[in-house]
C-alpha positions, 0 to 999 in steps of 0.5 A: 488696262490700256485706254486710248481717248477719243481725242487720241483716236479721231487725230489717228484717223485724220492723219491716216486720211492726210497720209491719202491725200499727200499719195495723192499729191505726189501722184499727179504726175501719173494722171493725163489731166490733174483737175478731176484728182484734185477735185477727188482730194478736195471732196475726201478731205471734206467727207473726212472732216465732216466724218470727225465732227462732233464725235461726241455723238457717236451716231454719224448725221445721216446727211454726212453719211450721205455725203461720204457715201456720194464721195465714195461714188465720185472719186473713182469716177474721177481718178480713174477717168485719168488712168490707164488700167494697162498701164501699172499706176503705183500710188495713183490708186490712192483713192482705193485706200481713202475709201477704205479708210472713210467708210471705215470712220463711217462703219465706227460712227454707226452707219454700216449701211452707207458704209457698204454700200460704198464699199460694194461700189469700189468692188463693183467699178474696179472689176468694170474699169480694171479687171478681177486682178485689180482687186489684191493689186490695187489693194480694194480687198485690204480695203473690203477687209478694213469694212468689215473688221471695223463692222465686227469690231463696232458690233462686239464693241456695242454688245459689251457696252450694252452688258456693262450698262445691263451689269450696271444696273443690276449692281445698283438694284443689288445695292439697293435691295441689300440696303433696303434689307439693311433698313428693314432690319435696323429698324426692326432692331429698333422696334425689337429694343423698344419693345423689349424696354417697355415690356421687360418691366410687366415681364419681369413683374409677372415672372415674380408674382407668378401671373397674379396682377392688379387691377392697375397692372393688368390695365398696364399689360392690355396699353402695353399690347396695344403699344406694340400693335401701334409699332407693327401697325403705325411705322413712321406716324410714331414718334416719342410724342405721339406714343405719349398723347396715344397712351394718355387718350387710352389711359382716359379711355379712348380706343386709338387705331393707328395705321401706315400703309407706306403713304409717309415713304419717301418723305424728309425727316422734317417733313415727317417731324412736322406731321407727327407734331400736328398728329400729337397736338390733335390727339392731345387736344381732342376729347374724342373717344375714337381716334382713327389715323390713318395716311394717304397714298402717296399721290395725294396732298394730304399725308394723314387724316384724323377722324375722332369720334364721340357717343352720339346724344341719343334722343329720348324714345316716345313711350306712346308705343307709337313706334316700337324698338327696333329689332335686332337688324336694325339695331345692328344696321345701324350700329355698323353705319356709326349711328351711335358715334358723332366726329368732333375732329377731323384733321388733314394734315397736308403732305408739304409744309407748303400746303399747310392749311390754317392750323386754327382749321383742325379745331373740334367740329363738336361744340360743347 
């Protein structure tokens, strides 16, 4: 594949547009006053550096366009005020060629606008000024048909880099569904063998006694489906260390519910094994009999937060039968509202290390 720089392509257009200016030059010995030409020339090669400046934006400043559009208008005014139509001319109709080729820079640089309208002004004053036939011999169609295959050029150009962007995009969003499906099943790999290596023991032993288990061993079955719940249900909260202080707060007793809504995603590995260690240290400190783990949407500063729960002290019931029991609606009310349990932790742990609260800030909130 061919490529050309645009270093390359600016310096062609410049010496295309010098090669104007020297027909010009050499031409002034047709012209009956050479001020009006030379002040043609100059204004073309403004227009023409102004053209291709800064072409590392590929949009033309409107102001520059403008300018080129009123050269446009200008030189033939002032060339021709110089010839005579009945007369044949050779390469003093430079200026035909030159505003082809400037409205051809400001077609490629996208503005077509200005540049037709240029382009309709030259067509339009040499009909005036020398007549239908002056349109192939001055060369004002070669110049009309440089517009417009710098427009259809420029057109086709923009649709394809508008498709390689599209096809781009579409490349990387492959890519990153093909590796999000590469994680989820490596990681559900991952949890697959390390349920395996947990469960494979108690399989195996009930395969062997036939599904006749101890007291002990029934007890190992019901952490172990509890454990597993944990790695459905828990995903970045669990680490080695806090499976562990999980299982010792069940194996004591307590319930523990674990649940990651994605609110950890996105975060560094550092970042994460700070969490998991606040998590571990307030399991294995708490003498909670409920622990609830949860984590936050990601919008918020805090990433985890910790309730543990114990049996509320219920205080004596008067036996005057002054008040009598409850009924079973409010024995049921009131249960669902939690009236039996009392926090004796509440943990947040914060999202960055940055926040990090006092660590002395997640003691138990139940004395005694």
């Amino acid at each position: 594949m061919i490529t050309v720089s645009r270093a390359m392509l600016v310096a062609l257009a410049a010496l295309f547009s010098a090669y104007h200016v020297v027909l010009g030059i050499v031409s002034m010995g047709v012209y009956r006053h050479p001020a009006p030409v030379i002040v043609a020339i100059g204004l073309y090669a403004a227009a023409t550096v102004l053209s291709l400046l800064n072409t590392r934006r590929v949009a033309l400043a409107v102001w520059i366009a403008a300018f080129c559009l009123a050269v446009s208008v200008a030189m033939p005014v002032l060339v021709t005020s110089q010839l005579d139509p009945a007369h044949e001319n050779g390469y003093a109709t430079w200026y035909v060629a030159a505003i082809g080729t400037l409205m051809t820079i400001v077609v490629v640089r996208r503005r077509n606008a200005f540049a037709w309208l240029g382009t309709l002004f030259l067509v339009v004053h040499t009909l005036v000024f020398a007549g239908i036939v002056a349109l192939g011999a001055w060369g004002v169609i070669g110049s009309v048909v440089w517009v417009a295959a710098a427009t259809v050029v420029t057109r086709a150009l923009s649709a394809m880099s508008r498709d390689g962007a599209r096809f781009a995009r579409a490349e990387r969003q492959v890519v990153d569904w093909h590796a999000e499906q590469e994680a989820h099943v490596i990681e559900r790999q991952r949890r697959l063998d390390e349920t395996y290596r947990r469960a494979a023991p108690l399989l195996i032993r009930i395969t062997e006694t036939g599904g006749v288990l101890t007291d002990e061993e029934r007890a190992e079955c019901l952490l172990l489906e509890a454990g597993m719940r944990d790695e459905i249900r828990g995903r970045e909260l669990l680490d080695d260390e806090v499976r562990e202080r999980i299982l010792d707060a069940r194996r004591r007793g307590a319930t523990v519910s674990v649940l990651d809504d994605g609110g950890l995603d996105g975060l560094r590995e550092d970042e994460l094994a700070r969490i998991r260690a606040r998590l571990a240290d307030a399991i294995g400190h708490s003498r909670a009999t409920k622990f609830i783990v949860r984590t936050v949407e990601r919008s918020s500063p805090v990433a985890v937060t910790v309730v543990g729960l114990v049996p509320a002290t219920r205080a004596p019931q008067p036996d005057d039968g002054s008040e009598g029991p409850r009924n079973a609606v409010d024995t049921a009310a009131a249960e669902s509202e939690g009236e039996d349990d009392e926090v004796e932790l509440w943990l947040e742990i914060p999202r960055r290390e940055e926040a990090a609260e006092d660590p002395e800030h997640s003691t138990s909130l139940r004395e005694g």
